[in-house]
C-alpha positions in Angstrom: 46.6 -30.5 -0.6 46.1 -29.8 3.3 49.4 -27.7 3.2 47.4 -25.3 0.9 44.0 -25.4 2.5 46.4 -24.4 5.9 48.0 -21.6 3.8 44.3 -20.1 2.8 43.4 -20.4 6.4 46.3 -18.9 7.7 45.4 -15.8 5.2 41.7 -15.8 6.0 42.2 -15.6 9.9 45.0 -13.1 9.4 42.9 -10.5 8.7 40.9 -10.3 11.7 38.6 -7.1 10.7 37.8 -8.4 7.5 37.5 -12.5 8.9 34.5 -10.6 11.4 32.9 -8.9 9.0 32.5 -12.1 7.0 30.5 -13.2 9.7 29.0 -10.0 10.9 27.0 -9.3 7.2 24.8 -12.3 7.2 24.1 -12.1 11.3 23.4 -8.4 10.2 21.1 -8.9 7.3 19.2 -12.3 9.3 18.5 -10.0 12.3 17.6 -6.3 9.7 15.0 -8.8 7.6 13.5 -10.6 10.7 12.7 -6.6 12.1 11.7 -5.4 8.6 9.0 -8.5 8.0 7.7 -8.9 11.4 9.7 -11.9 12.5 10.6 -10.1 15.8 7.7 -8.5 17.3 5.5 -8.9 14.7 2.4 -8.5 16.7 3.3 -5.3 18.0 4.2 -4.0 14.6 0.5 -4.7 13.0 -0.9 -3.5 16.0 0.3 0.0 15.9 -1.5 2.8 14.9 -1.5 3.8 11.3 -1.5 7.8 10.6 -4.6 9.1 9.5 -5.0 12.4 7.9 -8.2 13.9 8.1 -10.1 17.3 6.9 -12.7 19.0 8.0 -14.5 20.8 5.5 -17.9 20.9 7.2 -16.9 22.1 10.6 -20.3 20.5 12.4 -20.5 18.7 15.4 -21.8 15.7 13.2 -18.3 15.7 11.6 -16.4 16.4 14.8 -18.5 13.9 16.4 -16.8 11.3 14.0 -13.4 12.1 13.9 -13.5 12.2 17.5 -14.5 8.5 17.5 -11.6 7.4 14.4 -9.3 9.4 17.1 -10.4 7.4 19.8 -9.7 3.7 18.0 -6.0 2.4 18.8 -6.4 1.5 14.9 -5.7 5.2 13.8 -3.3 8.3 14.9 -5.6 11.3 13.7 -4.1 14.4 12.7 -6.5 17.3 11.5 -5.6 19.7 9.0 -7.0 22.2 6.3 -7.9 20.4 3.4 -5.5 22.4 0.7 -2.8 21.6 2.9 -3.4 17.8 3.4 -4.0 17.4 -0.5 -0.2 19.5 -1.2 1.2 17.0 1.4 0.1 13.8 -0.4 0.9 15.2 -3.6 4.2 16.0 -2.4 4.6 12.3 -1.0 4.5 13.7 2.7 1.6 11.5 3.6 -0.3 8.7 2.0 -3.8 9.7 1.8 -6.3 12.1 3.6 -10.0 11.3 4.2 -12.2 14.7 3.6 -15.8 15.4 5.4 -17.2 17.8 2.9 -19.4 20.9 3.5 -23.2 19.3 4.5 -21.9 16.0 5.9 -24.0 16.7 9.0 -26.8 17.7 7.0 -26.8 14.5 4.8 -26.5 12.4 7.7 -29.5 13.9 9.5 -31.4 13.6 6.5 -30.4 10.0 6.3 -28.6 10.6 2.7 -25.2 9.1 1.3 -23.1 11.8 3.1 -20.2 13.4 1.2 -17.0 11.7 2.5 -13.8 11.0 0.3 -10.4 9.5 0.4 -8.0 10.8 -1.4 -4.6 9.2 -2.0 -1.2 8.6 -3.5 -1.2 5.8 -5.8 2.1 5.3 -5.5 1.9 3.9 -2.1 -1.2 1.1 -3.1 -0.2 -1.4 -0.8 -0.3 1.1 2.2 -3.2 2.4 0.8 -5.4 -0.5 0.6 -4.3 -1.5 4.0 -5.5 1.6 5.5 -8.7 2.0 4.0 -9.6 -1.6 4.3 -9.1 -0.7 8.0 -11.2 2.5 7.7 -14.0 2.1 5.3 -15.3 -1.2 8.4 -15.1 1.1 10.6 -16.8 4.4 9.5 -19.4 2.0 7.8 -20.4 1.5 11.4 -20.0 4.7 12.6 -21.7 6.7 9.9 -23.5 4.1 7.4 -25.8 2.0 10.5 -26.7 5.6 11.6 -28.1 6.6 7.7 -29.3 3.2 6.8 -31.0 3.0 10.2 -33.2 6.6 9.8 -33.9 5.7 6.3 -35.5 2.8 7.1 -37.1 4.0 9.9 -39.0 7.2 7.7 -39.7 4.5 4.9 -41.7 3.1 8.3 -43.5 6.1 9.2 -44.6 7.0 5.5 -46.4 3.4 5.2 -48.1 3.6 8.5 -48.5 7.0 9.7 -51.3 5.9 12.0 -49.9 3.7 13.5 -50.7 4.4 17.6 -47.3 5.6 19.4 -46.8 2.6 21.7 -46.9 -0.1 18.7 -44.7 2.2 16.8 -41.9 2.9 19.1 -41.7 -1.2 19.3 -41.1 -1.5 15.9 -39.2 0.9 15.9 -36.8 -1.1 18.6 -36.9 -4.0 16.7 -35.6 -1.9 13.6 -33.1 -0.9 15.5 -32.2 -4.2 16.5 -32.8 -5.9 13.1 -30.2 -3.0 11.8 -27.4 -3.6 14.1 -26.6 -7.2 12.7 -23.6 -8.0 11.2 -25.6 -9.3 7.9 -27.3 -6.0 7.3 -23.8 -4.4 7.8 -22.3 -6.5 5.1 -24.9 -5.9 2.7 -24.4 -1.8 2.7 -22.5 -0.6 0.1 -19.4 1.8 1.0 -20.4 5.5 0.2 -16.4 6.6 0.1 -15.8 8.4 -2.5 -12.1 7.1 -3.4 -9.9 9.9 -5.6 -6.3 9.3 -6.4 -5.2 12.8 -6.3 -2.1 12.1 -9.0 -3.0 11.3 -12.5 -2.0 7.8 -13.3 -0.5 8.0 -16.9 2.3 6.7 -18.7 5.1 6.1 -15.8 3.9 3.5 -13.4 4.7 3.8 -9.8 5.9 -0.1 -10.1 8.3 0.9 -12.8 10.1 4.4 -11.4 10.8 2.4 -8.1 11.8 -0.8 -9.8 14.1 1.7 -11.7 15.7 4.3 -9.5 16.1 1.6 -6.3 17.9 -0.8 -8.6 19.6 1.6 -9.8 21.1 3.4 -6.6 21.8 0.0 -4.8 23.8 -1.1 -8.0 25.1 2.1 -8.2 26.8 1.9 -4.8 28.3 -1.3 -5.4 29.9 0.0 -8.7 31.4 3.0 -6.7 33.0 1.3 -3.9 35.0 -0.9 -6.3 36.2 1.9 -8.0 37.4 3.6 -4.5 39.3 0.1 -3.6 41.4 0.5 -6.8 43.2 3.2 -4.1 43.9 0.3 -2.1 45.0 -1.6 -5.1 47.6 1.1 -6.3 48.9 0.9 -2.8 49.5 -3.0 -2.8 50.9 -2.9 -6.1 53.5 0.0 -5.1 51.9 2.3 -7.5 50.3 4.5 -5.5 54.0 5.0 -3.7 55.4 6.1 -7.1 52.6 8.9 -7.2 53.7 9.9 -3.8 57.0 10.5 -4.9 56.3 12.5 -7.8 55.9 16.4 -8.1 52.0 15.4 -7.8 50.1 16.8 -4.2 48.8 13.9 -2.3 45.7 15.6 -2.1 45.2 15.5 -5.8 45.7 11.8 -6.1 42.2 11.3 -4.3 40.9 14.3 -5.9 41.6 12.9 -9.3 40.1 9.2 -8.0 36.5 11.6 -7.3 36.3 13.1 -10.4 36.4 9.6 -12.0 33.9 8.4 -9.9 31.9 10.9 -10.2 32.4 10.7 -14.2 31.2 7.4 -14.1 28.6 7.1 -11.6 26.5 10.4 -13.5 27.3 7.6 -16.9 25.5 4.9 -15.5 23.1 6.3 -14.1 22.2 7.9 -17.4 22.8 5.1 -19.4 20.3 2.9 -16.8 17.3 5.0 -17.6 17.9 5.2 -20.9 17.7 1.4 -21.0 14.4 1.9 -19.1 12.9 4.2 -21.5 13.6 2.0 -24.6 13.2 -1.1 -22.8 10.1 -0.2 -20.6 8.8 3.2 -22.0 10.0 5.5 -19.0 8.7 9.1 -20.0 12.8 10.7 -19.6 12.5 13.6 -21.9 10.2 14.8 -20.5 11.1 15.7 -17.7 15.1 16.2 -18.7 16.4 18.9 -16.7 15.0 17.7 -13.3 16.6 14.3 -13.9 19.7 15.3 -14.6 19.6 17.2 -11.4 19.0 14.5 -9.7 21.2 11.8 -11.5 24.5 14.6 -10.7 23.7 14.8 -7.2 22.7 11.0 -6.8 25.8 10.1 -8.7 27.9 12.5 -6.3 26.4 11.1 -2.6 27.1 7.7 -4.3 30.5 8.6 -5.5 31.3 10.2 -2.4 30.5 6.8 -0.3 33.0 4.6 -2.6 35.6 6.9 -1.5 35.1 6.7 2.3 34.5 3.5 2.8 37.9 2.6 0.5 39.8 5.2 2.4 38.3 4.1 5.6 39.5 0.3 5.0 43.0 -1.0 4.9 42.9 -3.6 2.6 40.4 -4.6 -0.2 39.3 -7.9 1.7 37.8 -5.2 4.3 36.2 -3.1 1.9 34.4 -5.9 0.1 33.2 -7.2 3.6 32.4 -3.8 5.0 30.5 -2.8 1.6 28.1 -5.6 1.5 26.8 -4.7 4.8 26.7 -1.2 4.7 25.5 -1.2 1.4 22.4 -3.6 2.1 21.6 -2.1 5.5 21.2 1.3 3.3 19.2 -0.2 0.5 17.0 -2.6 2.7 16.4 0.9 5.2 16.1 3.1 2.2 13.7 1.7 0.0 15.4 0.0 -2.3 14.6 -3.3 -1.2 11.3 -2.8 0.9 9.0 -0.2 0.9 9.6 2.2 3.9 5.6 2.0 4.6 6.1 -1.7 5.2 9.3 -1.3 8.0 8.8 -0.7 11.8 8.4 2.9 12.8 11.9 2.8 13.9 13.6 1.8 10.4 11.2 4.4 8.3 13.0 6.7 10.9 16.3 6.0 10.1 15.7 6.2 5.9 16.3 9.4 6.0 19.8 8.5 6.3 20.4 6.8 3.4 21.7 8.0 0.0 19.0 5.6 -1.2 15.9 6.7 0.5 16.6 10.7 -1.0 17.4 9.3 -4.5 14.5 7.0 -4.8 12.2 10.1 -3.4 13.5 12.3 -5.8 12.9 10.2 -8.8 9.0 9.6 -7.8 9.0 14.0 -7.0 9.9 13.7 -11.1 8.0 10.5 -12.8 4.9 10.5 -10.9 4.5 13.5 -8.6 5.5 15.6 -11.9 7.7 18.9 -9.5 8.8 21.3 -10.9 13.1 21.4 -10.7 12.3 24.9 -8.6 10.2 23.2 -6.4 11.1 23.2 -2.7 10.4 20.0 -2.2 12.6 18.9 -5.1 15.1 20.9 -4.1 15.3 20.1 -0.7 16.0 16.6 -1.5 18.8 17.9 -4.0 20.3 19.8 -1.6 20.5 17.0 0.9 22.1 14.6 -1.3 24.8 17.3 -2.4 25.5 17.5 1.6 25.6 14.2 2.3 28.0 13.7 -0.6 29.8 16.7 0.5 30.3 15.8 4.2 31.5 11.9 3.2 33.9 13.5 0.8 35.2 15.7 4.1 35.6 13.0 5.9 37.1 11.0 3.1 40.2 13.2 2.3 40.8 13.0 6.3 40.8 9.2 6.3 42.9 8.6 3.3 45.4 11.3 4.8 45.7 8.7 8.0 45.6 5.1 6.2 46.5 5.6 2.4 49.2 7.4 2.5 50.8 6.0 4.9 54.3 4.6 2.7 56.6 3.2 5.0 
């Protein structure tokens, strides 16, 4: 009995790379989840400023006067632009919302009216959403709703007593004032945002398509770099020797392992969202050619990862060790697992290099964001995931050159 537990010691410690990585993936993933929910530094995190995007229709110095105070708050990082612009950015996924002062704001507000203001957003990104305008609507309440309420009530004054002599009035008129800069009258206004998701909200929920394409990319991964370690398999078993020795270019050996990835990898990603359109009513056909883009070039960035990290490893303890960590790391920083909105600045940074973070986007550019295939945002995702794929399959037939075919 302790002879054999020796013996599977003796194997465990013998392979040093693969006995640290056993430890390395959950010290990785304890410190990557303590940075991603705010154990380490949370304060600073929900202190920083969140990214406000703001337009300008009215072009008074009413309006300027208020963007110049949400600018000012360390609550909110202002960026100004033209309001067709800001709207093509959120409904491109570029930004979250924008908040629009329309043509006679300034004139509403001197008038003491409900001035024209609305927030437009991407419902796809509710939980962002409703953090940033629970942090806005408080604070323009108090820059723009205490200033109407206030002249309101101080013309429904003068109409009951115009007569009134000037001293007596200008005292009531403080007290107003005064009365109207409480906290209770403040929670009693009612917000005059208008709110406007600017992308219809029909039959494919944003809940589902990212339930669906981050599963399926993070399982996807998994699948791949099993089937690249069957190279490492060959070579144990001798098999991969006897291809070596046969009229067969080594090049083609890895060549041919691709292709089958590939093969599979575009299957079961097609056969996942076909479960998810029987199974949860995913709109697919209608929008066919677009996702089977994106399922080829997902399926070949995906593809392209199982065969580096197999022919970057030397045995298949490594490449089960090394794949769990890399392959969390790039779900948990691409999306798969947590919303990029929620992460530190830093880790939303670093999702654009992820297979997962391009995939995932692509998918909502199709469900909910409804592109066009020719679209330039579509494609520039496409296109990013074909060079990602491309460069790791580079790199790839370099690597398996140095370790796998290495027969003596």
């Amino acid at each position: 009995m302790f002879t054999l537990a020796i013996k599977d010691l003796k194997l465990f410690f013998a392979d040093k790379r693969a006995m640290i990585l056993g430890f390395a993936v959950p010290i990785a993933l304890i410190t990557l989840f303590a940075f991603a929910f705010g154990g380490v530094g949370g304060e600073k995190e929900m202190a920083r400023p969140r990214r406000l995007l703001v337009a300008d229709d009215d072009g008074s110095l009413g309006s300027k006067k208020i963007i110049d105070q949400l600018d000012s708050l360390p609550e909110f990082r202002v960026k100004r632009m033209q309001r067709d612009s800001a709207e093509m950015r959120v409904k491109k996924g570029d930004e979250a919302a924008v908040l629009i002062f329309h043509e006679g704001f300034s004139d509403s507000l001197d008038a003491g009216n409900k001035p024209p203001v609305e927030f437009k957003y991407d419902a796809s990104k509710e939980a962002e959403i409703a953090i940033l305008q629970g942090a806005l609507t408080g604070k323009l309440m108090a820059m723009i709703g205490g200033k109407s309420m206030l002249k309101n009530a101080l013309a429904n004054f003068d109409r009951q007593y115009p007569d009134m002599d000037s001293a007596s009035r200008a005292q009531i008129h403080a007290q107003i004032a005064s009365d109207m800069g409480g906290g209770q009258s403040q929670q009693k206004q009612e917000s005059f945002i208008r709110t406007t998701s600017l992308i219809a909200e029909e039959e494919n929920s944003p809940g589902l398509i990212h339930a669906v394409a981050g599963t399926a990319i993070m399982m996807l991964l998994f699948a791949v770099i099993a089937m690249g370690a069957s190279i490492l398999e060959e070579k144990q078993e001798g098999t991969l020797k006897r291809l070596l020795y046969s009229p067969l270019p080594p090049n083609q050996i890895l060549f041919g392992k691709m292709i089958s990835a590939n093969i599979i990898s575009t299957l079961q990603l097609t056969v996942m969202f076909l479960f998810a359109k029987f199974a949860f009513g995913l709109d697919i056909f209608s929008h066919i050619i677009p996702l089977l883009f994106m399922i080829l070039a997902s399926a070949y960035a995906c593809a392209s990862f199982g065969m580096l990290i197999a022919s970057f490893a030397k045995t298949r303890q490594q490449v089960q060790s090394m794949s769990t960590l890399i392959v969390l790391i790039m779900s948990c920083f691409g999306g798969s697992m947590i919303p990029t909105f929620a992460m530190p600045e830093f880790m939303q940074k670093m999702s654009v290099f992820t297979v997962n973070y391009w995939s995932i986007q692509g998918f909502y550019d199709i469900f909910w964001r409804k592109l066009d295939w020719v679209d330039p945002t579509f494609l520039t995702r496409l296109a990013v995931l074909f060079l990602i794929g491309t460069v790791m399959n580079v790199i790839a037939v370099q690597l398996f050159k140095k370790n796998a075919l290495k027969i003596a």
